[in-house]
Steps between C-alpha positions, in 0.01 A plus 500: 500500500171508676380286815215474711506567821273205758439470834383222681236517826382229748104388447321575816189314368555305202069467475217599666342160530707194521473207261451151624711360279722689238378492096753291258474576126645345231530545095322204479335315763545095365785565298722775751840326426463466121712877333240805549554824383257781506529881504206754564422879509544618872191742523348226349568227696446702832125600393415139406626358802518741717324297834781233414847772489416694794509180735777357635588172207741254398579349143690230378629700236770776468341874453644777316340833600581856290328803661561699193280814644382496830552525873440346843598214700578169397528203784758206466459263841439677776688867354345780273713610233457834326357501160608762239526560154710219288537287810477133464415244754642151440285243699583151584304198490342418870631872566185701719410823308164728426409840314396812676136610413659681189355434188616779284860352441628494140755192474521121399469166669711206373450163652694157414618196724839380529470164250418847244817654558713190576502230237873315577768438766675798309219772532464389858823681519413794308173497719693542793750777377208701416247422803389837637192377695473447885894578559615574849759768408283684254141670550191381251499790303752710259482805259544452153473861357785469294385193275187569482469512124647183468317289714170666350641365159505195662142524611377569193691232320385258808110612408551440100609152574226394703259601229685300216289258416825297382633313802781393310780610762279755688599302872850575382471841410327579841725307688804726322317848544420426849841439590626819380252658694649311789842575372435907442334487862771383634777719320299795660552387855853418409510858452363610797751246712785655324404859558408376896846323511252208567592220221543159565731320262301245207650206715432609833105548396475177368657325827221727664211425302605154570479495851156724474337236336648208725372666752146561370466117395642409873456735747247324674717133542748619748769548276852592660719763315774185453208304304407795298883569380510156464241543218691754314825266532648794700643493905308643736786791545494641162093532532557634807737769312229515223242590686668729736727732255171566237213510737700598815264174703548124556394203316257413846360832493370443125354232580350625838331801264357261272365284788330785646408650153264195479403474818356852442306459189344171703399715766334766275316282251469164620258406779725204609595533924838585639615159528381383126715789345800392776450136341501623178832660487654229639465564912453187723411707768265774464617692810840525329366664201303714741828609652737514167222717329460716811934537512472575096227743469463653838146410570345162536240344195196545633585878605630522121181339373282739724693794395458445106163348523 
């Protein structure tokens, strides 16, 4: 069985020239929340908007990339990832990311929002079983050498059913073929968890993604680690054990690196002051964020915005 081998580096400058404010695309601009789905050729995509890729952007979609031939660097909030060939980058929605200057990748694009995937209470579940993007135990990226036929089948089945003209059931055929793209995806990092000794039981991951996503909708309210078990109707003790036995850190600290996550993509691409951003993720008092990013990060914000600017 063949896997890649991927390395991860820290971004000295994520761009030459700061943005004032950080682009936000969507599938569809009046409509974002109604189900999109859209796949596109890599090289492509990269030509036609190439001014847009290479800069530092945000979507409020989920993005599938496949760098089917190719290689260089890849960068995921605030870290450059290796690209390679067969690698696949799973993006979140709100999730920083931007292309090298390469152009000459060979690959595929697929791009869909969550009402796409998730159309009941049920397939929320499912959803969260199978969500691979913006985890904190697992990097962005993943080989998937060995299934690479099959997911190409699924490619070209995906392609033939966006040019029926019959629309009879095409949403539902999409929905099902991009699921077990999701599903084969996932069974390759499965693979590489076992072979790593690194895999987290079905349940465990799902209590995870849980608290991931609490998190994300409430890091910035103040939240203590008793109200956020309290939201997943478990004590504070066994998310404490959670947290600590799989990812080997504390409930707090997640939500410390999420807190200063954000405060870092403000500082890079928003032109708002020290003390907006502090307000904005929930500090009354400006010099305490000062001092809580300082203690986090080991440099203050305006030193970090001077030294990525």
């Amino acid at each position: 069985m063949l896997f890649c081998k991927f390395a991860s580096l820290q971004i000295k400058a994520m761009s030459t020239k700061k943005d004032s404010v950080i682009n936000e695309y969507h599938l569809n601009k009046e409509h974002y929340d109604k189900p999109r789905f859209r796949v596109h050729n890599l090289n492509d995509y990269l030509r036609k908007h190439y001014g847009n890729t290479t800069k530092p952007h945000i979507h409020s979609f989920y993005q599938i990339i496949w760098f089917k031939k190719g290689s260089g660097i890849h960068y995921v909030d605030f870290k450059g990832y290796d690209v390679f060939e067969n690698a696949i980058f799973l993006i979140a929605k709100n999730q920083v990311h931007y292309f090298d200057e390469t152009i000459d990748y060979e690959g595929f694009l697929i791009h869909f929002n969550e009402s796409f995937l998730v159309q009941n209470d049920s397939e929320v579940d499912f959803f969260l079983k199978y969500n691979l993007f913006n985890s904190p135990y697992q990097q962005p990226s993943c080989c998937v050498n060995n299934g690479v036929e099959l997911l190409d089948e699924y490619i070209i089945q995906i392609e033939k059913e966006l040019n029926n003209k019959i629309e009879f059931g095409k949403e539902e055929l999409l929905r099902t073929y991009l699921k077990a793209i999701l599903i084969q995806i996932q069974r390759r990092k499965i693979e590489v968890d076992e072979k790593d000794n690194n895999h987290i039981i079905n349940e465990k991951r799902i209590q995870l993604i849980k608290f991931v996503n609490l998190i994300d909708e409430n890091y910035n309210k103040g939240f203590t680690v008793a109200e956020y078990a309290q939201l997943m109707n478990i004590s504070t003790r066994t998310l404490s054990e959670l947290i600590s036995k799989n990812l080997n850190k504390t409930p707090s600290q997640m939500v410390y690196e999420r807190i200063i996550l954000e405060a870092k993509r403000l500082l890079l691409h928003s032109d708002l002051n020290i003390n907006q951003i502090g307000y904005r993720l929930g500090f009354d008092d400006p010099s305490y964020f000062v001092k809580f990013f300082k203690k986090h990060s080991e440099i203050s914000p305006s030193e970090f915005r001077k030294s990525i600017s």
